[in-house]
C-alpha positions as CSV (number, residue, x, y, z in Angstrom):
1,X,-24.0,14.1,24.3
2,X,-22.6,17.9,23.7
3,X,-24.5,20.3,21.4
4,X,-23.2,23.0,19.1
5,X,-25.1,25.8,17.7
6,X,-25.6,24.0,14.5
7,X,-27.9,21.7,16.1
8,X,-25.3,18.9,15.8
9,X,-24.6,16.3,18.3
10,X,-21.6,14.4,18.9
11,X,-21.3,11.6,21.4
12,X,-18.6,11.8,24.1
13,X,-16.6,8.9,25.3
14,X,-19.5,5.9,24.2
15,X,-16.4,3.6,24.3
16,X,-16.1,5.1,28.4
17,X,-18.1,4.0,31.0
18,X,-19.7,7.0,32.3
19,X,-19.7,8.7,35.6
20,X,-22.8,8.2,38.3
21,X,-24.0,11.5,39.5
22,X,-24.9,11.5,43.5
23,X,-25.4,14.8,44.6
24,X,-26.8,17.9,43.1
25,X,-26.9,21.4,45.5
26,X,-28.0,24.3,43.8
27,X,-31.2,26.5,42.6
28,X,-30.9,29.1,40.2
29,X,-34.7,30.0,40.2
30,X,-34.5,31.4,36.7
31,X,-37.2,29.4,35.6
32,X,-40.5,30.7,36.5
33,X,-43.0,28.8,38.3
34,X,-40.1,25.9,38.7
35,X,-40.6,24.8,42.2
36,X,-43.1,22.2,42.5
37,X,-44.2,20.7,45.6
38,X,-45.4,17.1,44.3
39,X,-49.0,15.9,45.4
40,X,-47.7,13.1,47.9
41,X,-46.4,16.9,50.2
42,X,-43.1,14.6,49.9
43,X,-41.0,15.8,47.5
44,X,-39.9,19.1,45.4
45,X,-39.6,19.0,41.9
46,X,-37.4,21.4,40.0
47,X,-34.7,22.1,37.0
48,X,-31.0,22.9,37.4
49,X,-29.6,23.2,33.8
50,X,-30.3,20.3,31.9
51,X,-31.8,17.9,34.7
52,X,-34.5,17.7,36.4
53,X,-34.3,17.5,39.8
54,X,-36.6,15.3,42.5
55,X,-35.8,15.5,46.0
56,X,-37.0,14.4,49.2
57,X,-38.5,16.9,51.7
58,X,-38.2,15.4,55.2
59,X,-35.6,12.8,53.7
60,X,-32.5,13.8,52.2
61,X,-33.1,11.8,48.8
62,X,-32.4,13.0,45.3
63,X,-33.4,11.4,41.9
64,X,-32.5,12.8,38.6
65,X,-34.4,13.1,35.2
66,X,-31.8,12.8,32.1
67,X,-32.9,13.4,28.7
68,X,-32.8,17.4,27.7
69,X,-30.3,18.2,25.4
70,X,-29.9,22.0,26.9
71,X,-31.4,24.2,29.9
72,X,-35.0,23.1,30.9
73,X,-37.2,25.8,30.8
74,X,-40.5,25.0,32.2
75,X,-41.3,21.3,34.5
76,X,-44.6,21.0,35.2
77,X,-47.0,17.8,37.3
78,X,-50.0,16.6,36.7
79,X,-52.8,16.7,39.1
80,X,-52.8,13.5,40.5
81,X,-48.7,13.5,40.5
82,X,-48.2,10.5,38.2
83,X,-46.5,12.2,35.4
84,X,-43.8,15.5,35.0
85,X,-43.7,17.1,31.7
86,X,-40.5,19.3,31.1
87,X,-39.3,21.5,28.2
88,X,-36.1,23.3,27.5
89,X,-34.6,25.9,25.4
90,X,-32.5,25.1,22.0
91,X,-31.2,27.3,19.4
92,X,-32.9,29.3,17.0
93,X,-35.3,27.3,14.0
94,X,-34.1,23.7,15.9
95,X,-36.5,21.7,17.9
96,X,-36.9,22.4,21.4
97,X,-38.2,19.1,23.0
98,X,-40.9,18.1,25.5
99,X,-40.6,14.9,27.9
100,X,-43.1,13.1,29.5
101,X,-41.8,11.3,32.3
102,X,-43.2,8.8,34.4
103,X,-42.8,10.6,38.3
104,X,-43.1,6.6,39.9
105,X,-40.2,4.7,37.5
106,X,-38.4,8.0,37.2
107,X,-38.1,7.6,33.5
108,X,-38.9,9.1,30.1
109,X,-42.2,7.9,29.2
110,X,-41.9,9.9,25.6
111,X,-39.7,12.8,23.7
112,X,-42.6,15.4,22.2
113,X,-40.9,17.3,19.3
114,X,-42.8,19.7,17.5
115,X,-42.1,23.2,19.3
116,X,-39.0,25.5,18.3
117,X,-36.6,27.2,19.9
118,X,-38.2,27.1,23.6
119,X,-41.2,25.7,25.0
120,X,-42.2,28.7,27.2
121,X,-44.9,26.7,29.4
122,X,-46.6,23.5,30.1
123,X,-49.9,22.4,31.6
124,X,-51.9,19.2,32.5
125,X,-55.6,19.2,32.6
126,X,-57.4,18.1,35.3
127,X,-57.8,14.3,34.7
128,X,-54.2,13.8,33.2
129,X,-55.5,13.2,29.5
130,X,-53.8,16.2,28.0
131,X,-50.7,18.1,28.6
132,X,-50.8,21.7,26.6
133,X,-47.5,23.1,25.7
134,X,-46.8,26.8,24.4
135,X,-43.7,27.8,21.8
136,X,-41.5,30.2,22.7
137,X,-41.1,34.0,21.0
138,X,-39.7,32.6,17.8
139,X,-42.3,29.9,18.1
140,X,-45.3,31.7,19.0
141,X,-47.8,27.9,18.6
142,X,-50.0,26.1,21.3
143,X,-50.0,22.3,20.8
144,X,-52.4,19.7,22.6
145,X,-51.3,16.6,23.3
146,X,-52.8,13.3,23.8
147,X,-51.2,11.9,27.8
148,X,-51.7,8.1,27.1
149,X,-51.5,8.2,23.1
150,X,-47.9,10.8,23.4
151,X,-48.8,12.3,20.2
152,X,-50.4,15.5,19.0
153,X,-53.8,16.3,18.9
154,X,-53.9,19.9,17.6
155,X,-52.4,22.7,17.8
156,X,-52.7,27.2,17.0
157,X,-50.8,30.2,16.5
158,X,-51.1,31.3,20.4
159,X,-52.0,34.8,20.0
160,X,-53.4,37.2,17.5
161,X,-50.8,38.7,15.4
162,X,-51.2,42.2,16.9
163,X,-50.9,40.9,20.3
164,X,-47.7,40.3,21.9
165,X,-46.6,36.6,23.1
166,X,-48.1,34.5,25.7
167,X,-46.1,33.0,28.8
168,X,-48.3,31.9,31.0
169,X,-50.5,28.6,31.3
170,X,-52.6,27.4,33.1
171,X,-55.9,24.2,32.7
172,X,-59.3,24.3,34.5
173,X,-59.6,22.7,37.5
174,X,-62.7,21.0,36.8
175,X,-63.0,20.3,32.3
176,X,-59.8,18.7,30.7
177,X,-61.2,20.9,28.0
178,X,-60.5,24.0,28.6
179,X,-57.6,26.3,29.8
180,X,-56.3,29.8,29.3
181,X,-53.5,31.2,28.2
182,X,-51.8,35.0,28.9
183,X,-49.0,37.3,28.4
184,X,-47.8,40.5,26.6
185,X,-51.1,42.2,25.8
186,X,-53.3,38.7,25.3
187,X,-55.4,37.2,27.8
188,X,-57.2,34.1,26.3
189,X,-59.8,31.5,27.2
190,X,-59.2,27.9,25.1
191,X,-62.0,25.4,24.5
192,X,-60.5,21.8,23.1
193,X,-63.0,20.4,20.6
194,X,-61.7,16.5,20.4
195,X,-63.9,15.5,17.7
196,X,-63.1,17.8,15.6
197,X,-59.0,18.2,16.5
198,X,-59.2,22.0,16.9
199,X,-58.4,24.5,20.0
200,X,-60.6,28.0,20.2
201,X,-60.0,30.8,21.6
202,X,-61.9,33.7,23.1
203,X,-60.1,37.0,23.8
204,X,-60.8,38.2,27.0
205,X,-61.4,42.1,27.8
206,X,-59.8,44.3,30.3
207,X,-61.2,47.6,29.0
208,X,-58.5,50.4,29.3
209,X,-56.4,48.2,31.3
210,X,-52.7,47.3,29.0
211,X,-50.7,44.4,31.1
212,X,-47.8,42.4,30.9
213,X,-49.5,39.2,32.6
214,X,-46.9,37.4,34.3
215,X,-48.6,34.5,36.0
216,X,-51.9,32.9,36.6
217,X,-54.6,31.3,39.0
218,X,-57.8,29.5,38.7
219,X,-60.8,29.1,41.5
220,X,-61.4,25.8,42.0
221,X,-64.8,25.9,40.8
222,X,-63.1,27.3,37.4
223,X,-65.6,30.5,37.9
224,X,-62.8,32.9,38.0
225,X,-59.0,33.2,37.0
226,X,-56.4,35.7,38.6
227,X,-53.3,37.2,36.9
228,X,-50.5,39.0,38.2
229,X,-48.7,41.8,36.0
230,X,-45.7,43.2,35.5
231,X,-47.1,46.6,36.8
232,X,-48.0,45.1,40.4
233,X,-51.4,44.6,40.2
234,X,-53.5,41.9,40.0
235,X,-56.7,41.7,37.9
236,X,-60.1,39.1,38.1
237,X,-61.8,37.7,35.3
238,X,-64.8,35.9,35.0
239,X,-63.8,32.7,33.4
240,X,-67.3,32.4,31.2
241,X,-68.1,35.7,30.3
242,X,-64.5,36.2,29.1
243,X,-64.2,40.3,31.1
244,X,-62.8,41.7,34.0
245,X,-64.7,41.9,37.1
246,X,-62.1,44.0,39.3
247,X,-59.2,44.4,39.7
248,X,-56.6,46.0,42.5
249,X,-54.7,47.0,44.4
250,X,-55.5,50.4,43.0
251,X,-53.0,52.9,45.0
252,X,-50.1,50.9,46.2
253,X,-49.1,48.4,43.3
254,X,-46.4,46.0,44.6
255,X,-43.1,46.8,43.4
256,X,-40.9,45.2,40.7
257,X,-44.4,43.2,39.6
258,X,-46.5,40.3,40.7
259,X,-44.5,37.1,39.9
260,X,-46.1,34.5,41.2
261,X,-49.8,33.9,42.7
262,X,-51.6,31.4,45.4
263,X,-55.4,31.2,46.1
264,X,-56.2,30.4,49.0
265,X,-59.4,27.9,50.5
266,X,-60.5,31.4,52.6
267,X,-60.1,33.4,48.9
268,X,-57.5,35.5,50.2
269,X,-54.4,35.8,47.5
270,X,-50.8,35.5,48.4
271,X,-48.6,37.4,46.0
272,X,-45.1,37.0,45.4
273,X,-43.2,39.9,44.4
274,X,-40.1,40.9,41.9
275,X,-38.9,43.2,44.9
276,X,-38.7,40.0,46.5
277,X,-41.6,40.5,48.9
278,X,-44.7,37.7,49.8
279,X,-47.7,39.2,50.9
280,X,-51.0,37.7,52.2
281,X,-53.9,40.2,50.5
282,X,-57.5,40.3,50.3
283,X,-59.3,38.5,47.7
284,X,-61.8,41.9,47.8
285,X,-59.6,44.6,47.4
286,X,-56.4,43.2,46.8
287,X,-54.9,45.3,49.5
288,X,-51.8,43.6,52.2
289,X,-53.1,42.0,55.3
290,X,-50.5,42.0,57.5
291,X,-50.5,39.3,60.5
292,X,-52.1,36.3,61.0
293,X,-55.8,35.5,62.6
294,X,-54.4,32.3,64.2
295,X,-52.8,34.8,67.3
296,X,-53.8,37.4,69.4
297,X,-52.7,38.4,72.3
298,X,-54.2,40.1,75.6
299,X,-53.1,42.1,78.2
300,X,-54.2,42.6,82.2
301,X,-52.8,43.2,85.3
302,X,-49.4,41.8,85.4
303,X,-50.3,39.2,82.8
304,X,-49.5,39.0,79.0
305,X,-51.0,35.9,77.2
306,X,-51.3,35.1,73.7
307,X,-53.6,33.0,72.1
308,X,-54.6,30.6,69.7
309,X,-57.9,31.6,67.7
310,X,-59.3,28.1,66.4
311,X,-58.9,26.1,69.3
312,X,-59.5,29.6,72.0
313,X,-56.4,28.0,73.8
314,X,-53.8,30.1,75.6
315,X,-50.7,29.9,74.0
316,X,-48.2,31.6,76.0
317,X,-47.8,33.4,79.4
318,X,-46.0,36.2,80.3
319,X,-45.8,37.8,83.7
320,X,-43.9,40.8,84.9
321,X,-44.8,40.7,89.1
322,X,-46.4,43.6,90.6
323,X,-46.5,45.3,87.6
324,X,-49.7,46.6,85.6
325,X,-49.4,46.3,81.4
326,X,-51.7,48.8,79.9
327,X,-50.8,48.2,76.1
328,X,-49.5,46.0,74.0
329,X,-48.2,45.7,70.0
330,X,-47.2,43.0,67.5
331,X,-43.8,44.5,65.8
332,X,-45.2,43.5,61.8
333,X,-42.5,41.2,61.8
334,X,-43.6,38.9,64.3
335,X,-40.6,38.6,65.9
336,X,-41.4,40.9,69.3
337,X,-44.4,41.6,71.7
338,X,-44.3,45.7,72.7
339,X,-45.6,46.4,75.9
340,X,-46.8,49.5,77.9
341,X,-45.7,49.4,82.1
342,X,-47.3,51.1,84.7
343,X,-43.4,51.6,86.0
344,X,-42.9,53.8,83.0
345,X,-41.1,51.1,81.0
346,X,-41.3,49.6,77.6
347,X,-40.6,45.7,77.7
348,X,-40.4,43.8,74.4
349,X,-40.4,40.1,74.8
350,X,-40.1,37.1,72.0
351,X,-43.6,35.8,70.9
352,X,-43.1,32.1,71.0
353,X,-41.4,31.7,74.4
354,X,-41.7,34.8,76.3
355,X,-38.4,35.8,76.3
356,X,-37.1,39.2,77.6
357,X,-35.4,40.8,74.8
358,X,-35.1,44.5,75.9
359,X,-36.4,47.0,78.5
360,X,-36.6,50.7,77.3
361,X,-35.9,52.5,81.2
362,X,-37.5,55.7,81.6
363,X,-39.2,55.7,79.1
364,X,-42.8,57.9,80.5
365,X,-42.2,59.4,83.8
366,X,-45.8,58.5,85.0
367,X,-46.2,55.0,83.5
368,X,-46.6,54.0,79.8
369,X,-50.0,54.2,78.8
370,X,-50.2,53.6,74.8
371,X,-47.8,52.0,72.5
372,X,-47.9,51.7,68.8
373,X,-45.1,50.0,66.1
374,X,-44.2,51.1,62.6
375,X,-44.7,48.5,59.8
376,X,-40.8,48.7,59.4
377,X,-40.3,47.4,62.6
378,X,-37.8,50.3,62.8
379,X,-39.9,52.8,65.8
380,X,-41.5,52.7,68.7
381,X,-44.5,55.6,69.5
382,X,-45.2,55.9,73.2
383,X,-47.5,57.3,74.9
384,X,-47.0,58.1,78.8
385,X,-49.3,59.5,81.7
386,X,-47.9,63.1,81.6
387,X,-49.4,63.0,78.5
388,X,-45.9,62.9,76.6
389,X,-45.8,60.9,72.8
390,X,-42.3,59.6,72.8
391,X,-40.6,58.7,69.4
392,X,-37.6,55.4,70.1
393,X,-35.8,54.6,67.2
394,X,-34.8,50.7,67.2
395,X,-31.9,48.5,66.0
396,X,-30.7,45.1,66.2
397,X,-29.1,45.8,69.8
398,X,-30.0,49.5,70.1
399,X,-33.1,51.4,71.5
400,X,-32.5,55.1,71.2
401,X,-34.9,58.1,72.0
402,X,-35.6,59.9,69.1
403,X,-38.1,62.8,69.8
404,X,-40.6,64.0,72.5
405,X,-43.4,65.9,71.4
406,X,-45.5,67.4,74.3
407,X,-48.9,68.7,73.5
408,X,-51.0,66.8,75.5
409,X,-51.5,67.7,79.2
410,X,-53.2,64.7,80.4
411,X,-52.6,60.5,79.6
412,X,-52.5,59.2,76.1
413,X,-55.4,56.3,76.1
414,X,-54.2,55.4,71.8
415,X,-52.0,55.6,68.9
416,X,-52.0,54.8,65.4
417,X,-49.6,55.2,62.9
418,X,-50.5,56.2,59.2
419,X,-48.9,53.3,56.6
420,X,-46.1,55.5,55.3
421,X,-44.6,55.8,59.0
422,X,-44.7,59.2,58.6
423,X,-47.8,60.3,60.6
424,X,-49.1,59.6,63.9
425,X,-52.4,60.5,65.8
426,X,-52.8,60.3,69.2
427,X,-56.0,60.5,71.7
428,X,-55.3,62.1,75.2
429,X,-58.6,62.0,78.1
430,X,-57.6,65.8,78.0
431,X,-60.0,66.1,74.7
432,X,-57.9,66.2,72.4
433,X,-56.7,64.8,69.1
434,X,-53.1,65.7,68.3
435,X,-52.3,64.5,64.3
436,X,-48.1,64.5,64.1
437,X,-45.4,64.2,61.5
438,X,-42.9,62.0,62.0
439,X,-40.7,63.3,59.9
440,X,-40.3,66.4,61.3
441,X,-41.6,66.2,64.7
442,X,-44.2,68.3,64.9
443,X,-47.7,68.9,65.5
444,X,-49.6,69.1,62.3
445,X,-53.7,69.2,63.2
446,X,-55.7,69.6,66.9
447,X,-59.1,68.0,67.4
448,X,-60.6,69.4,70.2
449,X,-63.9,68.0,71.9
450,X,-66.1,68.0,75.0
451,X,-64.9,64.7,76.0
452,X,-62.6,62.4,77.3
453,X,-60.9,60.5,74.0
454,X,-60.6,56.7,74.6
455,X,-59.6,55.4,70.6
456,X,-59.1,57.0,67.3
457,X,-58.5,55.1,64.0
458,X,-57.6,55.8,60.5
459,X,-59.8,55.3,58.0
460,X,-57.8,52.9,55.7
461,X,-57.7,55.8,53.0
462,X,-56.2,57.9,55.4
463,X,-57.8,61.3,54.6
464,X,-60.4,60.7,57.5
465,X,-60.6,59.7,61.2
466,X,-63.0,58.6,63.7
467,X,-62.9,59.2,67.2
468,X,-64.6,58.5,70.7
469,X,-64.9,58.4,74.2
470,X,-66.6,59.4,77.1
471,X,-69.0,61.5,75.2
472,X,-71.0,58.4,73.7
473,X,-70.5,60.2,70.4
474,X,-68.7,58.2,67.3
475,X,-67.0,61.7,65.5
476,X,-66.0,61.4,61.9
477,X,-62.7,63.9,61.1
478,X,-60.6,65.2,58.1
479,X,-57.3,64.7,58.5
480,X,-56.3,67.4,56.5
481,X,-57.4,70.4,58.8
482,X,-58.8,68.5,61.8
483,X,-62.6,70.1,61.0
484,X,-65.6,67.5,61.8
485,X,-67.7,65.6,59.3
486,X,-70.5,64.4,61.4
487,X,-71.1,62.9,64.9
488,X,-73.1,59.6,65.3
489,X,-74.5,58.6,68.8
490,X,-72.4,55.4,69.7
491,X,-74.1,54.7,72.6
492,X,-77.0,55.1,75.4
493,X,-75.1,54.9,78.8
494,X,-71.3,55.1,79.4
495,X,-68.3,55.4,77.7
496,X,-66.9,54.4,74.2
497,X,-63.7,52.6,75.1
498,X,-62.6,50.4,72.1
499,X,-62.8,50.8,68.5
500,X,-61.3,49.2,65.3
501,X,-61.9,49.3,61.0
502,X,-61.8,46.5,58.8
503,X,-59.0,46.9,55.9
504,X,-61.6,48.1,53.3
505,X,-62.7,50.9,55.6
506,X,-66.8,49.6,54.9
507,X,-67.5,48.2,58.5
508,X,-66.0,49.5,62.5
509,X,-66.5,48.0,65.6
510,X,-67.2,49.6,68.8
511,X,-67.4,48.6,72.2
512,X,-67.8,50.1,75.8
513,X,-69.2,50.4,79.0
514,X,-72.7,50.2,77.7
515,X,-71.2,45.8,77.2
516,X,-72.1,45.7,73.4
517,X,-70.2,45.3,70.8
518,X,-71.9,47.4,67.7
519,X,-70.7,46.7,64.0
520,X,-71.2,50.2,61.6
521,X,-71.7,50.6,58.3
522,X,-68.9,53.4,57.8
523,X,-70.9,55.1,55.6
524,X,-74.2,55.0,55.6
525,X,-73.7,55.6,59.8
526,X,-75.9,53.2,60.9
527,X,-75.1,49.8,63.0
528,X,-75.8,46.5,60.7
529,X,-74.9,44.3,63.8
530,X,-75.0,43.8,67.5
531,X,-73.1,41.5,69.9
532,X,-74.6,40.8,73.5
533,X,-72.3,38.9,75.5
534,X,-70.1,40.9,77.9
535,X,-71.0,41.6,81.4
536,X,-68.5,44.1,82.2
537,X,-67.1,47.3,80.5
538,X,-65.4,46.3,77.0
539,X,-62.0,48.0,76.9
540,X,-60.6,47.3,73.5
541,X,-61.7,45.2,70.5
542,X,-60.0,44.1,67.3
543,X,-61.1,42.7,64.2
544,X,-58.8,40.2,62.8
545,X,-56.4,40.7,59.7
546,X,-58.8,38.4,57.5
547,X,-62.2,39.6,58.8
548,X,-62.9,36.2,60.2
549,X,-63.6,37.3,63.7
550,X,-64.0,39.9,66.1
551,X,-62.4,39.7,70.0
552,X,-63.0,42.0,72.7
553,X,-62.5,42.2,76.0
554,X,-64.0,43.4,79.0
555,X,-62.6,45.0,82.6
556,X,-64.1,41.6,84.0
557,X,-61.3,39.7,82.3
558,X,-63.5,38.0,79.7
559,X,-62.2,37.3,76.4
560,X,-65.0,37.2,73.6
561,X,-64.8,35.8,70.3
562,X,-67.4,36.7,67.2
563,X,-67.8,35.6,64.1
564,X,-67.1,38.4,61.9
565,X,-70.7,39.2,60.1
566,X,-70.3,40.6,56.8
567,X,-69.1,38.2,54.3
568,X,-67.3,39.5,51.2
């Protein structure tokens, strides 16, 4: 069949027998939300042009769906993967038509004409009764329609006439009736009242907050709903009380907009971007988690391993002979283990088989003692005995010594890196704190104390720091001058060795030679939680990405896993 603009159609060639299509390769991804993954984790749904497309995953098969008369614009499938709904796009005050297929026969089950112009979205409810479609802009109506019956039930105007348009769908998880719809300026909540053929809506509230929503999730328990905008942020609403519990993140918005959303069984989000970027973020703050809590790795001696949390199983093992590794870094990418040498080189090596990819030579001149990676992947800051903070710049096939700032007189024991890339601190046993622009290579703040300093962090807000070491004392710091806040006793005997903050900045871990590890309240000061378990001195501790679990480690070579305490 070919269609003109008038809405006419003419039949091509009936008389002809007509060509078998085989193959399809292609993906335009113009339609949103129009890959599908079908139920049975076997095959991927999705629309090229007028077809829709169902094709093996682990098996190269393809199956085609024939019926649209133009571009399909939304393909949807129902919970329990027996039926795809698809719509398309036709020309302006013509019927733009909905088909129900049947995913097992591969065929048209029914042809649902009532929408004009473009069916902007489609969803099933829960139990496969009712499929809900939504009009396009020159449409602008929200029809329910009966599954088994493939008729009407009822249908609305889908927004208030001084909202904008709705774009976005999506049904409970637990009630085939109700669902919510969202879009330019209108967030709403729809109740289906069968007896009485009607749909009702309640407008949501988002107080001051104007958004272009551009996509939606539910919790399963149908408590909550999540939307992405078009201003890269994403915003929580309670699901029965119709208003906005929080929202986030509320400094760095992702760029280009929030396209596309998954919720996660752990309640952690991951966003899909316009800039083209997925990111795993909290389901608290909304902020990037970078990494994964499945890995960590360990260093000791001549020994790198890495691990796999869940099952506490060593992974992989690398070994440099005679050699002593005092630090190591994931690069954010994944793709490369940094390590510190006690023969003043930096050795990279591939995390999945151990792989040598590159030494940096000479690169402290009494052994590398800290090491720290930018979240571009594109640097290297070392730290080096002499008390030297080396700056490598780092290409596919290149490693090239950027900058060497000397301050320090005595080893660097830690580095961190500020997330813009363009600030560094560094703790030296000669007492200082040394706060450095990376930009232009110089020292920008001192902290100076009566002790030996063993770890620094950021807070996650990055106008303050905390410090410790030999003292026992936790210090807090601005970052803006270097002057104190307040000191906080970290511990009765011995040094303060290890320290790390959770993402939000509410909770830090310590640990040391006193063979506890503490959790703090960051701002009350005060410990909430404490581990016994080590017998030897703890030398570093991290809390995962996901603030699942804590590991530390000890000088005795044990490796100690926590539950992480506070639950969000």
């Amino acid at each position: 069949m070919a269609t003109f603009p008038n809405g006419e159609t003419e039949s091509v060639g009936e008389d002809l027998a007509g060509l078998q299509l085989e193959a399809i390769i292609g993906f335009n991804g113009h339609v949103p939300s129009g890959l599908i993954c079908h139920p049975d984790r076997e095959h991927l749904i999705y629309p090229l042009g007028c077809t829709v497309i169902i094709q093996g995953i682990n098996v190269c098969t393809q199956d085609f769906l024939h019926g649209h008369t133009n571009n399909v614009s939304c393909v949807t499938v129902s919970p329990s993967g027996s039926y795809v709904a698809s719509g398309q796009i036709t020309f302006m005050g013509f019927k733009a038509d909905i088909i129900l297929w049947d995913y097992q026969k591969k065929e048209m089950m029914a042809r649902l004409s009532l929408h004009k112009g473009k069916i902007e979205n489609l969803a099933f409810s829960p139990n496969d009764l009712y499929l809900v479609s939504l009009g396009g802009q020159d449409d602008g109506s929200m029809v329910v329609w009966s599954v088994l019956k493939k008729e009407a039930i009822c249908g609305s105007p889908a927004s208030a006439r001084s909202a904008g348009n709705p774009t976005t769908l999506v049904y409970s998880n637990c009630r085939d009736e109700m669902f919510i719809s969202a879009g330019n300026g209108t967030i709403r909540v729809w109740e289906l009242d069968l007896p009485n053929r009607k749909i009702r809506p309640t407008e949501c509230q988002t107080g001051q907050l104007k958004r272009i929503v551009t996509c939606a999730v539910m919790t399963d328990d149908d408590s909550y709903f999540y939307i992405g905008t078009s201003t890269g942020d994403v915003l929580k609403l309670n699901t029965k009380s119709t208003l906005m519990s929080d929202y986030g993140p509320l400094k760095e918005k992702f760029s280009l907009g929030v396209t596309a959303l998954l919720l996660l069984k752990t309640g952690d989000l991951v966003i899909g971007t316009g800039a083209g970027i997925i990111a795993h973020c909290s389901g608290s703050n909304y902020k990037v988690i970078n990494g994964t809590s499945d890995l960590f790795a360990t260093c000791s001696k001549s020994d790198i391993r890495v691990w796999y949390t869940p099952e506490n199983r060593e992974l992989l093992r690398i070994t440099v002979p005679n050699m002593t590794c005092h630090a190591i870094d994931f690069m954010r990418d994944g793709k490369s283990i940094i390590s510190a040498w006690n023969d003043g080189k930096i050795r990279a090596f591939t995390p999945e088989t151990g792989r040598l990819m590159y030494v940096i030579e000479h690169a402290h001149s009494m052994g590398v003692t800290a090491v720290a990676t930018t979240s571009d992947c594109k640097r290297i800051i070392s730290g080096g005995g002499e008390g030297q903070v080396r700056v490598w710049e780092v290409g596919k096939d290149t490693r090239k010594l950027e900058e060497v700032m000397k301050e320090h007189i005595s080893s660097i024991s830690c580095i961190k890196i500020k997330k813009n890339n363009q600030e560094c601190v560094t703790a030296s046993i000669d007492g200082t704190c040394i706060i450095w622009d990376l930009v232009r290579f110089m020292r920008r703040q001192m902290i100076l104390a009566n002790t030996l300093f063993k770890c620094v962090c950021y807070h996650p807000d990055e106008h303050q720091l905390i410090t410790s070491g030999t003292d026992r004392k936790i210090g807090y710091w601005e970052v803006f001058d270097g002057s104190p806040i307040r000191d906080l006793e970290g511990s009765l005997s011995g040094s303060i060795n290890g320290m790390d903050i959770t993402s939000d900045g509410v909770y830090f871990v310590i640990g040391g030679d006193d063979h506890l590890v503490k959790v703090w309240d960051y701002n009350e000061g005060e410990v909430t939680y404490v581990g016994v378990g080590h017998s030897g001195s703890i030398t570093r501790l991290k809390i995962c990405p996901n603030n699942k679990f804590i590991v530390s480690v000890s000088a005795d070579g044990a490796i100690l896993r926590w539950k992480y305490p506070h639950v969000h």
